[in-house]
GUROTOR-825861 format. One record per residue: residue in one letter; x, y, z of N, C-alpha, C in turn. Coordinates in steps of 0.05 Angstrom, whole numbers, padded with zeros to 5 digits, always signed. Example, Ala and Ser with C-alpha at 12.3 -4.5 7.8 and 13.67 -1.06 7.14 Angstrom:
A+00264-00114+00156+00246-00090+00156+00264-00066+00156 S+00257-00045+00142+00273-00021+00143+00258+00001+00157 
This chain:
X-01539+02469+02273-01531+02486+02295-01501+02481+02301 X-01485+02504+02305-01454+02505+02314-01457+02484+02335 X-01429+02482+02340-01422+02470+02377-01427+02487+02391 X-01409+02508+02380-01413+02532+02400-01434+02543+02410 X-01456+02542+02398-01488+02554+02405-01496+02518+02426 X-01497+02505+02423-01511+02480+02433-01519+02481+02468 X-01533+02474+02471-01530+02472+02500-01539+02441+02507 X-01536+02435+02536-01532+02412+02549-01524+02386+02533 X-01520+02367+02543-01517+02338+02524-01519+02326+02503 X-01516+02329+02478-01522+02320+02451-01508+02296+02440 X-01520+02275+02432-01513+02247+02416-01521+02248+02385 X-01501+02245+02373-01507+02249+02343-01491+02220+02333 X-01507+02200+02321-01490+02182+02317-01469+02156+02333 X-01480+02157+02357-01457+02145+02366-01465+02114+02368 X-01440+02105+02355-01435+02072+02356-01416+02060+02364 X-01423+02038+02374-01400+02018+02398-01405+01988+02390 X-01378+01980+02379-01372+01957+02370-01346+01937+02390 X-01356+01908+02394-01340+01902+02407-01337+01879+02391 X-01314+01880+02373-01294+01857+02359-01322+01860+02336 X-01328+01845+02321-01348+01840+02307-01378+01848+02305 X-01383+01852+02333-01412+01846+02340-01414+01879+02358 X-01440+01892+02332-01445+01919+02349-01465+01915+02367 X-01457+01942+02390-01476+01939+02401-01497+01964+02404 X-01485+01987+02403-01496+02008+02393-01496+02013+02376 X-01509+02027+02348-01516+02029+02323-01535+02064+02314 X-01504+02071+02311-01522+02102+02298-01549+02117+02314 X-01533+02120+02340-01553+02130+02355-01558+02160+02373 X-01566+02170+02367-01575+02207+02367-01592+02209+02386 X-01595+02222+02402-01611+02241+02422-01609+02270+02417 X-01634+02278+02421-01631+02306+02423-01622+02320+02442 X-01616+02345+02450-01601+02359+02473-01619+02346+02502 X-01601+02338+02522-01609+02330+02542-01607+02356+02564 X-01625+02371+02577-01622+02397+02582-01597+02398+02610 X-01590+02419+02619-01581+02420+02644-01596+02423+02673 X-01594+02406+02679-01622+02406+02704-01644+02387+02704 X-01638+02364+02691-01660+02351+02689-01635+02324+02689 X-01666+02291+02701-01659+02274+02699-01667+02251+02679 X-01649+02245+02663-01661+02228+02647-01655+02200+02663 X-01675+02179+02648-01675+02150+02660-01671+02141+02634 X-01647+02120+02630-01644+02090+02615-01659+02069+02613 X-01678+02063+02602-01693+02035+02606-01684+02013+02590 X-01694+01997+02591-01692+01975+02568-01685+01947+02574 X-01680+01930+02564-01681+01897+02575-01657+01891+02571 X-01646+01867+02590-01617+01857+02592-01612+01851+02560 X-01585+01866+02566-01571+01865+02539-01572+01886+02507 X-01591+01908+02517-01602+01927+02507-01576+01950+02499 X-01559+01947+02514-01538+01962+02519-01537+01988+02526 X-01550+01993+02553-01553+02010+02574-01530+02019+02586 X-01516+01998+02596-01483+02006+02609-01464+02008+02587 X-01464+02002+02558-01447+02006+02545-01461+02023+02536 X-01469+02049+02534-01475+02068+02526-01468+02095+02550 X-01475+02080+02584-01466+02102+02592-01431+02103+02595 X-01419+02080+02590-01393+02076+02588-01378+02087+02563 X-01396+02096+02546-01384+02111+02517-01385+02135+02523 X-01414+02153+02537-01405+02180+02547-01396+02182+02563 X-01380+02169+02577-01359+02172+02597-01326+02166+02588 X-01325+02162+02560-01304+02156+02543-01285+02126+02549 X-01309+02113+02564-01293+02089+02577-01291+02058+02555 X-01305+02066+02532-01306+02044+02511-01289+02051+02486 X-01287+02046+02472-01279+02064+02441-01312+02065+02428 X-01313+02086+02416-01342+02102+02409-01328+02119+02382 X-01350+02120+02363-01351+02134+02336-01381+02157+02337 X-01376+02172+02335-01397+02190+02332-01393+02215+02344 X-01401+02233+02355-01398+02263+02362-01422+02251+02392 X-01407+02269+02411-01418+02267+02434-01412+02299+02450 X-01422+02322+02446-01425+02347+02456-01438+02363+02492 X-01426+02368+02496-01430+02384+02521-01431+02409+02516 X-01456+02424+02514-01449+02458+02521-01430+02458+02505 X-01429+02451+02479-01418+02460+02449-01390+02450+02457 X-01382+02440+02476-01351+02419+02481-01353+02395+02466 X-01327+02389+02444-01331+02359+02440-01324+02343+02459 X-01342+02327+02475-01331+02308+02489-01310+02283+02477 X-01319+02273+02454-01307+02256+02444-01280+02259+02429 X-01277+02286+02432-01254+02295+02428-01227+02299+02444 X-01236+02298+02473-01225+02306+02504-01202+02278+02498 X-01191+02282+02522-01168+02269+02535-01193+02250+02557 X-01184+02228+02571-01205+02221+02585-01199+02241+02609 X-01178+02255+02617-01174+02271+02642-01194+02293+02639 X-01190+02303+02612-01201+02317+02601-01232+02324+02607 X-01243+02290+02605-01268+02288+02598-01280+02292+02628 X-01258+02278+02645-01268+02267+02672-01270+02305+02687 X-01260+02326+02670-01274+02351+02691-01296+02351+02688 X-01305+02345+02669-01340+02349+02667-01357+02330+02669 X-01345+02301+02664-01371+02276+02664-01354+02263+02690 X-01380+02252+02701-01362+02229+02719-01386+02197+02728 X-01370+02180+02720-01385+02160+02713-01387+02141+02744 X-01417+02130+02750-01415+02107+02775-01423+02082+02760 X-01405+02060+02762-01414+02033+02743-01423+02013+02769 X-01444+02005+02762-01461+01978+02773-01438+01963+02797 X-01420+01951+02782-01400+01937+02798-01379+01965+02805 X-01378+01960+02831-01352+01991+02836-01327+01976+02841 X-01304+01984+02842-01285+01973+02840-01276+01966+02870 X-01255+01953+02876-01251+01932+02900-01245+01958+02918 X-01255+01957+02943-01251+01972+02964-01223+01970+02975 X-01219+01999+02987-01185+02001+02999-01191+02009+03025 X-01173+02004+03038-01180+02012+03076-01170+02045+03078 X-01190+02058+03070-01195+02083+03073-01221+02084+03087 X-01227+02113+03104-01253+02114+03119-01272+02128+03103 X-01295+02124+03102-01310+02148+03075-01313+02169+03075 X-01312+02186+03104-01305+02210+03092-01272+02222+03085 X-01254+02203+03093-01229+02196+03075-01242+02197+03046 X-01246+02187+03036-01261+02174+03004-01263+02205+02994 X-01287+02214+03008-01297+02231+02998-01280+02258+02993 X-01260+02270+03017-01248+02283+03016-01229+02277+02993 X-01212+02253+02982-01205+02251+02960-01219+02261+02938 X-01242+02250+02937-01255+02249+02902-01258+02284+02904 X-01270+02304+02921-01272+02330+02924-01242+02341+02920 X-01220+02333+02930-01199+02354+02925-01185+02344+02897 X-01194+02313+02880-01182+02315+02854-01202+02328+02836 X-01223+02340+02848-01241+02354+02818-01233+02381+02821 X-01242+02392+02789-01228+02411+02781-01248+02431+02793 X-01265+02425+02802-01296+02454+02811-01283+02460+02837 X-01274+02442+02864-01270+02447+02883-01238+02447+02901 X-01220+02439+02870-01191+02439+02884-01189+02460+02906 X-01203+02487+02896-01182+02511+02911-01198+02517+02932 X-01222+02508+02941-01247+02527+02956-01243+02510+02982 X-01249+02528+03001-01249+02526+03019-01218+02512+03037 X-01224+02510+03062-01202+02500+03079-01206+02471+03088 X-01195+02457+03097-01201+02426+03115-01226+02428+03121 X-01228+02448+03137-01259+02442+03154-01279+02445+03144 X-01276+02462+03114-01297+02466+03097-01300+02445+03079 X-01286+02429+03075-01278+02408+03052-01298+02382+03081 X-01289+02376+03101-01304+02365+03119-01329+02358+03119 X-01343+02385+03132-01362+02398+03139-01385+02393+03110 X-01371+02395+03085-01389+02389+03063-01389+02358+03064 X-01373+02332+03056-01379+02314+03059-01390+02302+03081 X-01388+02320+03109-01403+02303+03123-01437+02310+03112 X-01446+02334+03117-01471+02344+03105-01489+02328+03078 X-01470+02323+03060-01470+02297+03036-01481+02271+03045 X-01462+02255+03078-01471+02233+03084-01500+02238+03095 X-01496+02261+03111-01525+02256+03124-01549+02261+03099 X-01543+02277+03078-01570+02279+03066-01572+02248+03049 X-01555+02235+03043-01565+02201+03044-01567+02186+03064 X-01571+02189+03082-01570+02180+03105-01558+02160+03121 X-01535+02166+03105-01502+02145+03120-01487+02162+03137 X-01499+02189+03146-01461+02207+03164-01456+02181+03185 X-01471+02160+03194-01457+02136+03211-01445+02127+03208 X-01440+02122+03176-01412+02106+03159-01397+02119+03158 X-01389+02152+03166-01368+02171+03164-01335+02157+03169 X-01337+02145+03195-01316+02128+03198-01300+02107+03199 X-01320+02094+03187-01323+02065+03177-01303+02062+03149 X-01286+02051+03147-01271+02037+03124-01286+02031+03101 X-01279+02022+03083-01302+02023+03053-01299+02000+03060 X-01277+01982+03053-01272+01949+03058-01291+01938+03075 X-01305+01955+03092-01326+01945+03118-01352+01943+03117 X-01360+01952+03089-01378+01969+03079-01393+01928+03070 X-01422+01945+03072-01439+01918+03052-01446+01931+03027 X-01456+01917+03012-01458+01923+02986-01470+01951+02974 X-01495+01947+03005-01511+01971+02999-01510+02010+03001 X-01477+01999+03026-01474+02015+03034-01444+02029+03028 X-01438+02013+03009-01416+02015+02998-01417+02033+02969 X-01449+02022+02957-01455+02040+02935-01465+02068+02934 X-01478+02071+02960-01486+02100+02981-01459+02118+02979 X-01432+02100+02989-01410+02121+02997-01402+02128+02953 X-01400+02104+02947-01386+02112+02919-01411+02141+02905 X-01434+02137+02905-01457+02165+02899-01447+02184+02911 X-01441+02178+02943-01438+02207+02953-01409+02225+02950 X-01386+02194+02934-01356+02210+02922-01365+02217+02898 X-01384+02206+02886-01395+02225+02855-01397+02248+02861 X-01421+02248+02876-01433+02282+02876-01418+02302+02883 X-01395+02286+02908-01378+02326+02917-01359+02323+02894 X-01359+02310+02881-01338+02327+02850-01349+02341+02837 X-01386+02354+02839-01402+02367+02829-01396+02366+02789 X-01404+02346+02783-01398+02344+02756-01418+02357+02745 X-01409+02361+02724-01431+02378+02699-01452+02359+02687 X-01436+02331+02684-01451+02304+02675-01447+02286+02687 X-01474+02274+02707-01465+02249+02713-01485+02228+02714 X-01464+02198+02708-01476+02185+02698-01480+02159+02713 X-01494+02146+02722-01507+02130+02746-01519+02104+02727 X-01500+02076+02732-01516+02049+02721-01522+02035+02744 X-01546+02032+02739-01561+02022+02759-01563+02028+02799 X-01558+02047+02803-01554+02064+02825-01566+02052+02855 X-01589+02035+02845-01606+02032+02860-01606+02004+02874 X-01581+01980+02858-01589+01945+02848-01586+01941+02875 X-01572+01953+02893-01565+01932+02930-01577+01952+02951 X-01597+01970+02937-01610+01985+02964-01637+01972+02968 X-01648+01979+02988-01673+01968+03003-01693+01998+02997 X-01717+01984+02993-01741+02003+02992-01729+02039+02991 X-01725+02032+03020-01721+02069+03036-01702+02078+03020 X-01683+02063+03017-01660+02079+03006-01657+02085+02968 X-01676+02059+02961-01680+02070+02930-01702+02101+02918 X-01718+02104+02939-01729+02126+02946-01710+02145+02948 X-01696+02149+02971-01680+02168+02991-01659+02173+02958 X-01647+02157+02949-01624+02172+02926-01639+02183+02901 X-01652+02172+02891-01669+02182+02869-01681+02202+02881 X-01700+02209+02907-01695+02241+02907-01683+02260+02907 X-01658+02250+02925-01630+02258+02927-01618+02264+02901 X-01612+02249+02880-01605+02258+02857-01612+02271+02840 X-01643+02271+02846-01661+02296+02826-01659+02327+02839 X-01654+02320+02861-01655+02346+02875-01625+02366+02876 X-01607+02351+02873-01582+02354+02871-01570+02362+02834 X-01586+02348+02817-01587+02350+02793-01594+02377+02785 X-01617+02395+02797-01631+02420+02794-01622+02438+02807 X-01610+02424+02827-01598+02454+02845-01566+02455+02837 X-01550+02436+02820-01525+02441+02806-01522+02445+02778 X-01549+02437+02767-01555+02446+02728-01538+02420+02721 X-01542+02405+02736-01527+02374+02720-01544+02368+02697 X-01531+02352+02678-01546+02336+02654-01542+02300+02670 X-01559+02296+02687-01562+02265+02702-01570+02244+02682 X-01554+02222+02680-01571+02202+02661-01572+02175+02680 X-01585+02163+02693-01594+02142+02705-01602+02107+02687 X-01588+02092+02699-01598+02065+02681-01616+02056+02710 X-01644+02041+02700-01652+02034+02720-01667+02007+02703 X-01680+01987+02720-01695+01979+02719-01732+01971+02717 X-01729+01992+02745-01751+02000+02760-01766+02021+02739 X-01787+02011+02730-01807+02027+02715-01825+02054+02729 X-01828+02039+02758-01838+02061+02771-01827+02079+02790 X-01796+02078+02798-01778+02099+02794-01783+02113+02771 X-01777+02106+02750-01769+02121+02726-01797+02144+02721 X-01826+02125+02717-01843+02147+02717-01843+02164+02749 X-01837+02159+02765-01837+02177+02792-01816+02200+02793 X-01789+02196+02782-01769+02216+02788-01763+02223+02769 X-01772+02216+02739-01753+02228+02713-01765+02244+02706 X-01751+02260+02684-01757+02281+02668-01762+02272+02646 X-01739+02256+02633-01747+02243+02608-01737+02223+02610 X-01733+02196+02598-01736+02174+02588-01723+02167+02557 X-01702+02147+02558-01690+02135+02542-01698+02111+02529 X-01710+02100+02512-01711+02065+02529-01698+02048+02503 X-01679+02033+02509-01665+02026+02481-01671+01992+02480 X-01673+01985+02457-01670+01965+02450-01660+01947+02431 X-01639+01931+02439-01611+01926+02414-01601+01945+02406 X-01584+01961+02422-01577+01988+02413-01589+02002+02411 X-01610+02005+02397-01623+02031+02379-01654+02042+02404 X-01656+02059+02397-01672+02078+02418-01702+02075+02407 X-01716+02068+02418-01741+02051+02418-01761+02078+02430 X-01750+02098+02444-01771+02118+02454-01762+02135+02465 X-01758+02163+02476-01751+02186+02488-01771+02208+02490 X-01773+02211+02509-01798+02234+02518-01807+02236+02551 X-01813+02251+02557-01829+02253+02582-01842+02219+02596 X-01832+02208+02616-01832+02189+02620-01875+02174+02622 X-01889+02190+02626-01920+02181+02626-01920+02180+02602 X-01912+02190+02573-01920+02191+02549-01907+02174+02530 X-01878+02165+02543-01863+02145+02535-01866+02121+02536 X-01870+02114+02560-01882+02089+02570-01907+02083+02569 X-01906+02071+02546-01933+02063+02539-01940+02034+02534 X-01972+02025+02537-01973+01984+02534-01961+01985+02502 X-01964+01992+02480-01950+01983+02461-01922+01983+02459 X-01903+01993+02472-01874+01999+02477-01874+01975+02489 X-01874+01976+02515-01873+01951+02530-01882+01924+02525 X-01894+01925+02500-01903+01901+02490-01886+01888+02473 X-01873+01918+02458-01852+01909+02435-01828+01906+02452 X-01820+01922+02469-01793+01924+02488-01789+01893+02503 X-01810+01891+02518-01809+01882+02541-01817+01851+02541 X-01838+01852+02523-01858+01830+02514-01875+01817+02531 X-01891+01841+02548-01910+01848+02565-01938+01856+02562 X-01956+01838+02567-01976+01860+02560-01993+01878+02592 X-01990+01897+02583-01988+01916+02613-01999+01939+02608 X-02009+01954+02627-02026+01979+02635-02012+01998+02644 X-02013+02028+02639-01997+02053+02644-02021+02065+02659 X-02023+02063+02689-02052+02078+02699-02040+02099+02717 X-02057+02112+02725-02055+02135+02744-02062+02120+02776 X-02044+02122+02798-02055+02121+02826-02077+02128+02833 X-02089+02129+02860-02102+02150+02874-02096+02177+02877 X-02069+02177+02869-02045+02211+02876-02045+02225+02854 X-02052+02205+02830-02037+02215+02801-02014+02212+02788 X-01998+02200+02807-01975+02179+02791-01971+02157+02775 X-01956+02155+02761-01975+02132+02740-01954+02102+02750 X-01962+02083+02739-01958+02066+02751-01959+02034+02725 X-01947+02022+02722-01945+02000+02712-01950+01971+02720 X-01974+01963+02712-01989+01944+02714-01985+01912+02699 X-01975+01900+02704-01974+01877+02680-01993+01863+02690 X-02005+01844+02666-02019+01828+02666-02014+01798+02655 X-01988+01803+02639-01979+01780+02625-01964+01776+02607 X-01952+01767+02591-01937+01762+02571-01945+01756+02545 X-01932+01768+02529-01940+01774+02499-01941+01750+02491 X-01962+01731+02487-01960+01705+02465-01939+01708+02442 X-01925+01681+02446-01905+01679+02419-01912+01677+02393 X-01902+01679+02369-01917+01680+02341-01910+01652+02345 
C-alpha cells in the first residue's frame, strides 16, 4: 500500500541503537487507527520509553514511521512536533510561570490553534481543560509550586490544548493517586475519540490497560511479544513468558477482566 492511501500510525521496521547495544530491533505494527487508545506494556527495560521517544523523533531511529501517508521520519523535528507531541515520565524542571500561563503558551505555539479565537477564548478553553482533570484550583499556582502529582496533571493538560494528531504519554499515571489515575485515563480516551487522535500510552497497570484500551502493545527486549484487543492479548501464557508470572485473566462481577497472580514462574 502507497503512503498516500495509509491511514493512522504505521511502524514498519523501526530500530534504535544506543552505541553498540540495540534496543529496539526490526519492529512493525500495523496501522494504529485514529480514535483509539493504544497501551504499551512490558517489563523494565523492555524499551517502552525508547520507542515512544523514536516516534516522537527524539532518539535517532532507522525504519519508516507514517502518519496518514506522512513520513514522519522524514520531518524536521518542528516538523514532526505539528502532528506528534510527546509527555516523558520525568518532565523537565519547572519555571515560575502560572498554569494557565503554561497552557496558554503550549496552545498559541501549535499549529491547529495559533489563529482561533481571541484571549478570552484561548482562556476560557484552558481553564475548561483544568476543570475536566480536576485541577482549575492550580489555575494560578506557579508550576515550580506544583507536587509531583500535580505538576504531571498541568504538563497532560499543556499536551492536550495543542490538540495533536499523535500523542504520546510514558507512564502518565506514576505520581497520581487512585482518583486521579482513573480521572486521566478517562479523560484521555475520551478526548482521543472526540479529536481522532492516534493515543499511545506506556503504563504499567495491567488493569488500566484492560479497562481503557483499545489495543495493546506489549514488548519485550525490543521486539513485540503481542498486539491486539487488550482481553485477548493478555493472556496467562504471555504473562508467563513476559512477566514470569503465573496468573489468571478473569472477568469481574461487571465483566471487566482483571488480572490475578498467583505466583511466579519456577526457574529452569
Amino acid at each position: 500500500m502507497s503512503r498516500a492511501t495509509q491511514n493512522g500510525l504505521q511502524i514498519d521496521q523501526l530500530a534504535v541503537s544506543y552505541g553498540r547495544r540495540s534496543v529496539i530491533a526490526g519492529l512493525s505494527v500495523p496501522a494504529l487507527q485514529q480514535g483509539t487508545l493504544t497501551v504499551v506494556l512490558g517489563p523494565n527495560g523492555s524499551g517502552k520509553s525508547t520507542f515512544l521517544r523514536a516516534l516522537a523523533g527524539l532518539v535517532p531511529a532507522q525504519g519508516a514511521i507514517d502518519f496518514d501517508g506522512y513520513a514522519l521520519e522524514r520531518a524536521s523535528l518542528a516538523e514532526r512536533a505539528r502532528r506528534v507531541v510527546y509527555l516523558p515520565q520525568a518532565l523537565p524542571a519547572a519555571v515560575h510561570l502560572r498554569v494557565i500561563e503554561s497552557l496558554l503558551a503550549a496552545r498559541k505555539a501549535s499549529p491547529h490553534t495559533l489563529h482561533s479565537g481571541n484571549a478570552s477564548d484561548a482562556v476560557a478553553e484552558g481553564a475548561a481543560l483544568l476543570e475536566r482533570l480536576g485541577i482549575a484550583h492550580l489555575a494560578m499556582r506557579h508550576l515550580d509550586e506544583l507536587s509531583g502529582g500535580q505538576a504531571q496533571l498541568a504538563g497532560l493538560a499543556q499536551a492536550l490544548i495543542r490538540r495533536p494528531r499523535v500523542l504520546l504519554l510514558d507512564e502518565p499515571l506514576s505520581a497520581l493517586d487512585l482518583n486521579h489515575q482513573f480521572h486521566v485515563m478517562q479523560l484521555v480516551r475520551e478526548q482521543t475519540q472526540r479529536e481522532g487522535m492516534v493515543t499511545l500510552v506506556v503504563l504499567h497497570d495491567l488493569g488500566m490497560a484492560l479497562r481503557h484500551a483499545d489495543r495493546v502493545l506489549v514488548l519485550q527486549a525490543g521486539a513485540l511479544q503481542a498486539d491486539g484487543p487488550p482481553h485477548t492479548a493478555i493472556t496467562p501464557a504471555l504473562l508467563a513468558q513476559v512477566y514470569g508470572v503465573q496468573a489468571r485473566v478473569e472477568p469481574c462481577t461487571q465483566g471487566m477482566h482483571q488480572v490475578i497472580v498467583d505466583g511466579l514462574v519456577p526457574s529452569a
